[in-house]
C-alpha positions in Angstrom: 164.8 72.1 63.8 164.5 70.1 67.1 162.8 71.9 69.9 162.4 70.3 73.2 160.4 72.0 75.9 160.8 70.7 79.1 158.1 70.1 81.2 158.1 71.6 84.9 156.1 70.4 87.7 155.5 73.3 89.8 153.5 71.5 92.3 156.3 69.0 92.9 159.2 71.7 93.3 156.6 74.1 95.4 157.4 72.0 99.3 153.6 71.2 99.8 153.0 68.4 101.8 149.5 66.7 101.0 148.0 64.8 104.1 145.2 63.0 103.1 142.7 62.0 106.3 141.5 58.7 104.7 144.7 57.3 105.4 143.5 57.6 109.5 140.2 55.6 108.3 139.7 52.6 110.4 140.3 49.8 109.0 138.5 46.8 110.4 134.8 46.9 109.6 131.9 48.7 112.0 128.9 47.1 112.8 126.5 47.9 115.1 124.5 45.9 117.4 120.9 47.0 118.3 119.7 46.1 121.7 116.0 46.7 120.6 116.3 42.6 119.1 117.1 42.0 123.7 113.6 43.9 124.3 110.7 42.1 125.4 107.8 43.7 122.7 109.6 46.1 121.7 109.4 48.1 125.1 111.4 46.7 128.1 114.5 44.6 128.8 113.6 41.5 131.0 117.0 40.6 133.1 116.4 37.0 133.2 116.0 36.3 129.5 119.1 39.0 128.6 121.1 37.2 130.9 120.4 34.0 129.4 121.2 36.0 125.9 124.3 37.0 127.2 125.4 33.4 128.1 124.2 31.5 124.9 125.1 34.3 122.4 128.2 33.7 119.7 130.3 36.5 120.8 132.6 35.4 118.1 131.2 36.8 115.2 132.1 39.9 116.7 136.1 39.3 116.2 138.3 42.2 114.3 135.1 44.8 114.4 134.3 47.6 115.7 130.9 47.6 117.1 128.6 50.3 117.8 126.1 49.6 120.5 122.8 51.4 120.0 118.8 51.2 121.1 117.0 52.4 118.0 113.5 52.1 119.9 112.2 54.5 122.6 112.7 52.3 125.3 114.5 52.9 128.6 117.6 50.8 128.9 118.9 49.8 132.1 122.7 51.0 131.8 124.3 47.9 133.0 122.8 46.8 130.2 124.6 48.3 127.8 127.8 47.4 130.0 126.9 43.6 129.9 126.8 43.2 126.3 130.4 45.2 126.0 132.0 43.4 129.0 131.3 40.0 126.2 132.2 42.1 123.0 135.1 43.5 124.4 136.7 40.2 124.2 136.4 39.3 120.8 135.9 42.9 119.0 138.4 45.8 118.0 136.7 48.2 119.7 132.9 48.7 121.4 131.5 52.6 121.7 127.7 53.1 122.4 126.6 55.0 119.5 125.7 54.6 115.6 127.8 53.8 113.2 129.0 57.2 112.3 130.1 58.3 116.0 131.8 54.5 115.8 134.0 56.1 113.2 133.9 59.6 114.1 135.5 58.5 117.5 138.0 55.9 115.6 139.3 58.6 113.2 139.6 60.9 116.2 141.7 58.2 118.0 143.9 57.9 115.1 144.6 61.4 114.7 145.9 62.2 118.4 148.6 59.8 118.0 150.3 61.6 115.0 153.5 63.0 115.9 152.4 66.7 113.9 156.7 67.7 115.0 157.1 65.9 111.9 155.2 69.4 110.2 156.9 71.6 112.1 157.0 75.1 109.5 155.8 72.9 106.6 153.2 73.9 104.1 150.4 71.0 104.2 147.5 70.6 102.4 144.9 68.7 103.6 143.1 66.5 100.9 139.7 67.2 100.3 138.3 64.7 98.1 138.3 60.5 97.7 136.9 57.6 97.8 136.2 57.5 102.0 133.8 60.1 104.1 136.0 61.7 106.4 134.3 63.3 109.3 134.3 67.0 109.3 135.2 66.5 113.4 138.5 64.7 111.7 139.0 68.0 109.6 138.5 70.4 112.7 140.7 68.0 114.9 143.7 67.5 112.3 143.7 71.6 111.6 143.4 72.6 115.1 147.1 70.4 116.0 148.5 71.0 112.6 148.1 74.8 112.6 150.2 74.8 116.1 153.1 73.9 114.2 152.7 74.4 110.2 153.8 77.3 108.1 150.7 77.3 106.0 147.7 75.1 106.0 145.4 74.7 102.7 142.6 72.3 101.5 142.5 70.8 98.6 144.4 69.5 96.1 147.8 70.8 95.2 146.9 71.8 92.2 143.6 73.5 93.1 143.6 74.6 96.9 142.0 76.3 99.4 144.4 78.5 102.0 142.9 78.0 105.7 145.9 79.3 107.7 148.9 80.6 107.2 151.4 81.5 110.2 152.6 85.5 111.1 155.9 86.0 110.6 
């Protein structure tokens, strides 16, 4: 007797949508330039010698990156400081933010997300992938559901296999 059973995948026939927010990551590499290494002991930025930084300094290696600009001493900073240094990054780099490395990418996955055209999930069922390989800011989370539930059907987290339901629209 020959019995063939065939095998159904539910989650294929169900209409879910997955969105996974790693593929908003950016991709050129951060990096993040401390302006503590500008500071004269440690404590105070003399104007002369930054300015002479500024004018001998290999921008270059800056090219395709984003960079972070940061002070990770307890110094005060003059703020045209800050916009020196990024008026010669700006040039050469993806992108220049003042902050650490993980606003640099908060604000980058951020930027990503408001250009999606979310029309595209007009009364669609989405889930939202929850797990990989890439830290996803929770900010990118909370931005991506806040558009998305403005237009989807049904909003869940997870995998589609194993999810989490997070919105779902009134009839």
């Amino acid at each position: 007797m020959d019995i063939q059973e065939n095998i159904v995948n539910k989650v294929a026939q169900s209409g879910l949508i997955t969105v996974d927010l790693a593929n908003y990551a950016p991709k050129e590499p951060i990096v993040i330039y401390d302006i503590k290494d500008n500071l004269f002991h440690g404590l105070i930025l003399k104007e002369k010698d930054f300015r002479e930084f500024i004018k001998t300094h290999d921008w270059s290696q800056y090219s395709g990156q984003h960079v972070g600009i940061i002070c990770s001493t307890d110094a005060i900073v003059p703020t045209w400081a800050y916009m020196l240094l990024t008026t010669k990054m700006i040039d050469y780099a993806a992108s220049v933010r003042f902050g650490d490395e993980d606003s640099v990418r908060t604000r980058l996955f951020e930027k990503a997300l408001e250009n999606i055209d979310f029309s595209q999930y007009q009364d669609q069922r989405i889930v939202v992938k929850g797990c990989g390989d890439i830290a996803i800011p929770e900010s990118a989370f909370v931005t991506f559901t806040a558009a998305l539930s403005l237009r989807a059907k049904s909003i869940m987290y997870g995998e589609p296999c194993s999810t989490v339901p997070v919105f779902k629209r009134k009839s």
